[in-house]
C-alpha positions in Angstrom: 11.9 14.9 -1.2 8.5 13.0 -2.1 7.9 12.6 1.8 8.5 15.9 2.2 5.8 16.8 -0.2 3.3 14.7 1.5 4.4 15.8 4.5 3.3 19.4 3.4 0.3 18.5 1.7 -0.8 16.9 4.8 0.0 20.1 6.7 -1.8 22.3 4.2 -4.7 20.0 4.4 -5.1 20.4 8.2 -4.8 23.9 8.1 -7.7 24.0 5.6 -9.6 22.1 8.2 -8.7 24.6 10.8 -10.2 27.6 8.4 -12.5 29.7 10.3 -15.0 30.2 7.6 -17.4 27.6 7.0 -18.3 29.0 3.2 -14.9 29.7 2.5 -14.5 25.5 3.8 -17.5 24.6 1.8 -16.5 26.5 -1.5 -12.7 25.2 -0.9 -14.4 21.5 -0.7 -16.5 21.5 -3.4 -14.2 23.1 -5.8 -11.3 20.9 -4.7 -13.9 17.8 -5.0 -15.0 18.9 -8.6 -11.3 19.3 -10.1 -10.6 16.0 -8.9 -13.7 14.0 -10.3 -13.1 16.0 -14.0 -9.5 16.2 -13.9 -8.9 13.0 -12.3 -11.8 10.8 -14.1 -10.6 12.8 -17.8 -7.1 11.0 -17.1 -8.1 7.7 -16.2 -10.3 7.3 -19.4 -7.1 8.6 -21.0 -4.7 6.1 -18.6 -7.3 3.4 -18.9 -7.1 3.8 -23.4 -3.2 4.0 -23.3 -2.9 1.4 -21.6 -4.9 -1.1 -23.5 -3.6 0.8 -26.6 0.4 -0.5 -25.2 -1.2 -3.9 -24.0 -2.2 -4.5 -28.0 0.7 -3.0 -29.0 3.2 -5.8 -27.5 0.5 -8.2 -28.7 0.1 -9.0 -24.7 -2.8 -10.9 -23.2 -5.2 -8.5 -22.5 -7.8 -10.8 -21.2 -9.1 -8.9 -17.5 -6.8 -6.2 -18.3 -10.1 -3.8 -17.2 -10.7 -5.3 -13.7 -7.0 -5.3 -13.2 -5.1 -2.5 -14.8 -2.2 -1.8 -12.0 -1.2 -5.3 -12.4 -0.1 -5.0 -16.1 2.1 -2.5 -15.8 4.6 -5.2 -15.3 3.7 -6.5 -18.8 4.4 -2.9 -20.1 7.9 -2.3 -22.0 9.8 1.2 -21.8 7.7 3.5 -24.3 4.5 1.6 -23.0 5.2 2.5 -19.0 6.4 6.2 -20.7 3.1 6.5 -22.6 0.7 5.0 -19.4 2.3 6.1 -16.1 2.1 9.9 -16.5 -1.6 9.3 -16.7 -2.2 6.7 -13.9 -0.3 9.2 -11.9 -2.6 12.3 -12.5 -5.6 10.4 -12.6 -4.4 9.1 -9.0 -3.2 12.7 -8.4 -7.0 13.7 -9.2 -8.8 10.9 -7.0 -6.7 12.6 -4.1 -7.9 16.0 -4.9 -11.2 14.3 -4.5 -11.1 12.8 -1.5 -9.4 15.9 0.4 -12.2 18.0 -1.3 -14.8 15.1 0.3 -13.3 15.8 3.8 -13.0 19.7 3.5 -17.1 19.4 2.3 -17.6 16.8 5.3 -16.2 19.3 7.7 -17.4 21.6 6.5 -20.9 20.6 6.4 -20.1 19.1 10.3 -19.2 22.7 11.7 -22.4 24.2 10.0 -24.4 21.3 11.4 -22.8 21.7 14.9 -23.2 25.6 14.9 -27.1 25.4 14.4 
């Protein structure tokens, strides 16, 4: 199922490449681009406070905790990972939705540049 949902995504992406509009691309792009940075970046603050909130919680060494968040989820009990994940996973969702919105404005700005 979940590689079948990447597999579509990755289908819709292309055909948003293959758009024949270069505004439409453009607009596409940067909208996709700006969800991403405010929805994406809004849930990591929030990821990036649960988590140190859990980390306290179970009295854990937080110490680095900051340069290496992924690596505490191991540390993290039941309600921790239940509190923390759902976040790491739409800010993560978000930094996609950036990056596809990167390539759509990349292309986008490519064709115009290429047209003349």
């Amino acid at each position: 199922m979940f590689e079948g949902a990447i597999a579509a995504l990755v289908l819709f992406y292309l055909l948003l490449l293959a758009m024949p509009g270069i505004a439409w691309q453009f607009v596409l792009g940067a909208l996709a681009a700006s969800l991403g940075l405010i929805g994406g970046g809004a849930a990591g603050l929030i990821y990036h406070l649960a988590l140190h909130k859990a980390l306290l919680r179970l009295k854990g060494h937080t110490r680095g905790w900051l340069w290496s968040p992924v690596s505490r989820h191991a540390d993290l009990d039941e309600v921790g990972r239940r509190a923390v994940l759902p976040w790491f996973r739409l800010g993560a969702a978000g930094f996609v939705l950036c990056l596809a919105g990167i390539g759509l404005l990349a292309v986008a700005v490519l064709r115009a540049w290429l047209a003349g």
